[in-house]
C-alpha positions in Angstrom: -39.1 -77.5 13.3 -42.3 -77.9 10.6 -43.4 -74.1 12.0 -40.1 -72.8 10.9 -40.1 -74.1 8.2 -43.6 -72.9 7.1 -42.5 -69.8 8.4 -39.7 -70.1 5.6 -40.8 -71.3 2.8 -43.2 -69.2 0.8 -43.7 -66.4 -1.3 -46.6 -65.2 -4.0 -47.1 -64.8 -7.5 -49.2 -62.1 -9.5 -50.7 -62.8 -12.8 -52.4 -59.8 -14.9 -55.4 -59.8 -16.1 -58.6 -57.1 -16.2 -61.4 -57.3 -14.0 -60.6 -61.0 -12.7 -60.0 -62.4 -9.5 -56.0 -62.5 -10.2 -55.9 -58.9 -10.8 -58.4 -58.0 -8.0 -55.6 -59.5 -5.8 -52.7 -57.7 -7.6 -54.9 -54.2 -6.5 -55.4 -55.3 -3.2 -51.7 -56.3 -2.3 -50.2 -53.5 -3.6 -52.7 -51.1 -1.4 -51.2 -53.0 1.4 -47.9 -52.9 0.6 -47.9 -48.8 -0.6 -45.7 -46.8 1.5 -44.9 -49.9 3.2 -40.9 -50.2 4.7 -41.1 -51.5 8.3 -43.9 -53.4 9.9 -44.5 -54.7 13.5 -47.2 -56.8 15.0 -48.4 -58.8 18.0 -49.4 -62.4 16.5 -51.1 -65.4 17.8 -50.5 -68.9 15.7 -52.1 -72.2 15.9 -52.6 -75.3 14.0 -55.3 -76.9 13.0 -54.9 -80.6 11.6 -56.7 -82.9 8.8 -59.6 -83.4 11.2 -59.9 -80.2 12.5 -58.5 -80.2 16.3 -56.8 -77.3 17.2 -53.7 -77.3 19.6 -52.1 -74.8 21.7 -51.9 -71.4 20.8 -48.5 -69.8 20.6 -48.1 -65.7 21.0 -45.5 -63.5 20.6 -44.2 -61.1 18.2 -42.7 -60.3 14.6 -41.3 -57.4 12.7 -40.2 -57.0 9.0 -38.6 -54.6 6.9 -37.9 -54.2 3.3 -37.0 -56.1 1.4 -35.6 -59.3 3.0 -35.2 -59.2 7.0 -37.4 -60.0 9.3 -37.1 -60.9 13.5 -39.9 -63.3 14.9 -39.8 -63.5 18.7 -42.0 -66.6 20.4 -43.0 -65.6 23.9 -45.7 -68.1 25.0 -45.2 -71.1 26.4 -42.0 -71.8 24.5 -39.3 -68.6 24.3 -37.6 -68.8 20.9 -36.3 -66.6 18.5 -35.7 -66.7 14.4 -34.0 -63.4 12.8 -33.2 -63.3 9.1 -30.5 -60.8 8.2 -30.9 -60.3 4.8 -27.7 -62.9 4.3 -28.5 -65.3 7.2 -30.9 -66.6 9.5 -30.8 -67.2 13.3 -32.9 -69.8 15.4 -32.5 -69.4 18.6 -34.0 -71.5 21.2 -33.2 -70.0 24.7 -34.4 -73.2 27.1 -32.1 -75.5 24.9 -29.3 -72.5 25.0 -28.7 -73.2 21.4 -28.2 -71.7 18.7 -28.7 -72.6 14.4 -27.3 -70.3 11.8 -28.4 -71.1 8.6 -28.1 -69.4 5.0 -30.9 -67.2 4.3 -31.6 -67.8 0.2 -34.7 -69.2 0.0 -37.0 -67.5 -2.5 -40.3 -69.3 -1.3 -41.0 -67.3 1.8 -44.2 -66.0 3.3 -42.5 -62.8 4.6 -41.9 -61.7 1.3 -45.4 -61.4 0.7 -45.4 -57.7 1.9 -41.4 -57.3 1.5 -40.5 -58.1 -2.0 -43.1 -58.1 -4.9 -40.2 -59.3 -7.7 -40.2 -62.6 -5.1 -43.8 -62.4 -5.6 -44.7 -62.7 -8.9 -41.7 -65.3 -9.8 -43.1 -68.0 -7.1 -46.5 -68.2 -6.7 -49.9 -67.8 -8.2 -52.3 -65.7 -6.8 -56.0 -65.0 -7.2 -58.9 -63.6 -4.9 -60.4 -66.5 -3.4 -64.1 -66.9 -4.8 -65.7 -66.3 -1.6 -67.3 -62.8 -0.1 -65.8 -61.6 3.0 -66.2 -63.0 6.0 -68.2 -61.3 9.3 -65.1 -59.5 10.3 -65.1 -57.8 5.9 -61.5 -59.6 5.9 -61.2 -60.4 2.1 -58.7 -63.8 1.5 -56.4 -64.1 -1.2 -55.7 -67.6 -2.3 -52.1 -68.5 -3.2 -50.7 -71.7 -5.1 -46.9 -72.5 -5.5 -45.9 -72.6 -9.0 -43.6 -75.0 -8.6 -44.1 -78.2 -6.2 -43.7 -77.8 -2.8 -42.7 -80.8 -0.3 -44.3 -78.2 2.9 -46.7 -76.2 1.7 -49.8 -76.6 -0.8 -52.1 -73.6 -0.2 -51.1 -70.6 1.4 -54.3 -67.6 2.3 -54.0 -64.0 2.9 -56.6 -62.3 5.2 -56.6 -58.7 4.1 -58.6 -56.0 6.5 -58.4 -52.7 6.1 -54.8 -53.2 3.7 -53.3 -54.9 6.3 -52.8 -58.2 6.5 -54.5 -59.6 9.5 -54.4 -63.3 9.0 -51.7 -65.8 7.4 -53.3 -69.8 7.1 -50.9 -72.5 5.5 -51.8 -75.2 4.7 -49.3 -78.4 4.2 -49.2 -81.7 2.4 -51.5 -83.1 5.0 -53.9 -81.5 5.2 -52.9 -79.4 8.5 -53.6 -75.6 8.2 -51.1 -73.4 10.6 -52.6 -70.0 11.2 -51.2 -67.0 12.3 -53.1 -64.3 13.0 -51.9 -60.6 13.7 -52.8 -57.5 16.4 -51.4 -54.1 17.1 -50.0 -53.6 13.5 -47.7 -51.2 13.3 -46.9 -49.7 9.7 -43.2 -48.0 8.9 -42.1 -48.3 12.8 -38.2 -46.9 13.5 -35.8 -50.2 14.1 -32.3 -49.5 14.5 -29.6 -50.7 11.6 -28.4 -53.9 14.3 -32.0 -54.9 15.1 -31.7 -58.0 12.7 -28.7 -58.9 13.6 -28.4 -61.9 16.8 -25.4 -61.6 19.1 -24.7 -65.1 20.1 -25.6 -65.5 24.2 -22.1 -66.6 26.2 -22.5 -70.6 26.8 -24.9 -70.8 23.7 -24.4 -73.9 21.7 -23.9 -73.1 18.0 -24.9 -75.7 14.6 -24.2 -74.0 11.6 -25.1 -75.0 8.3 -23.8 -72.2 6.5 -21.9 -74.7 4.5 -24.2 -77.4 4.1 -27.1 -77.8 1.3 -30.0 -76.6 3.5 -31.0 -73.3 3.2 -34.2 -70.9 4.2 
């Protein structure tokens, strides 16, 4: 569950300023996000921990649209799915046949990134990170949460060609979880049900719709 959770639990700031790093990185998100409504993408993660071993790799596949849904589909080795509604979220896990709904109202959230820029700016400070860009001309933005976060302590954006290509966080201990993304596809057509979960017959079901805990 610490994936998920990463997966749910951030968001950026932007602060203005001329001809600074913070507003270089207000310039470069909004090229990405211009024009931008629907996204998919192909996306291998990873983890690397404190002393830099890297485990497994997971693949599968995400898409988002504007300005608060978003479906992320796991395909390899472990099938499961987590869809965000706009009002809920979904995390399904197909080998357990189970099923948790949970209420989706968190505001520090890395999909919001490209999705919401109000979210943006009210959660997280943002600046280009002092470093020129690497082999593949990807140029990271560095994000800080501006207010304490129990999961995550440095989130970084790896920008090429204004998409974002890479997504690192980094938690409390040190361990960095990377994500990084193929075959983007901007503005693609996804029906008005597509993230919305129909609950498999036999499927056990937690909710916590109810309960404090919310993404």
């Amino acid at each position: 569950m610490k994936t998920i959770l990463l997966i749910l639990v951030l968001v950026t700031s932007i602060a203005f300023a001329k001809d600074d790093p913070a507003n270089e990185a207000i310039e470069l998100l909004d090229k990405v996000r211009k024009d931008l409504i629907s996204l998919s993408a192909d996306f291998e993660q990873y983890e690397i921990n404190a002393v830099e071993v890297m485990s497994e790799k997971s693949t599968g596949k995400v898409w988002l649209k504007a300005p608060n849904q978003f479906k992320w589909e796991y395909q390899k080795p472990i099938p499961q799915l987590i869809i965000a509604s706009g009002e809920k979220v979904w995390i399904y896990d197909e080998d357990l046949e189970q099923v948790t709904i949970k209420r989706q109202n968190n505001k520090q959230n890395p999909i919001y990134v490209l999705l919401n820029k109000e979210q943006t700016e009210a959660n997280y400070t943002i600046v280009m990170e002092q470093k020129e860009a690497d082999a593949n001309e990807i140029k990271w933005i560095q994000l800080l949460p501006k207010a304490p976060s129990d999961e995550v302590k440095i989130v970084w954006l790896g920008v090429e060609n204004n998409n974002l290509t890479v997504l690192k966080l980094k938690d409390q201990l040190d361990n960095i979880v990377v994500f990084e993304f193929n075959n983007i596809k901007r503005n693609p057509k996804v029906g008005k049900d597509f993230f919305e979960f129909e609950i498999p017959k036999g499927t056990d079901v937690l909710s916590e719709i109810d309960q404090v805990g919310e993404f």
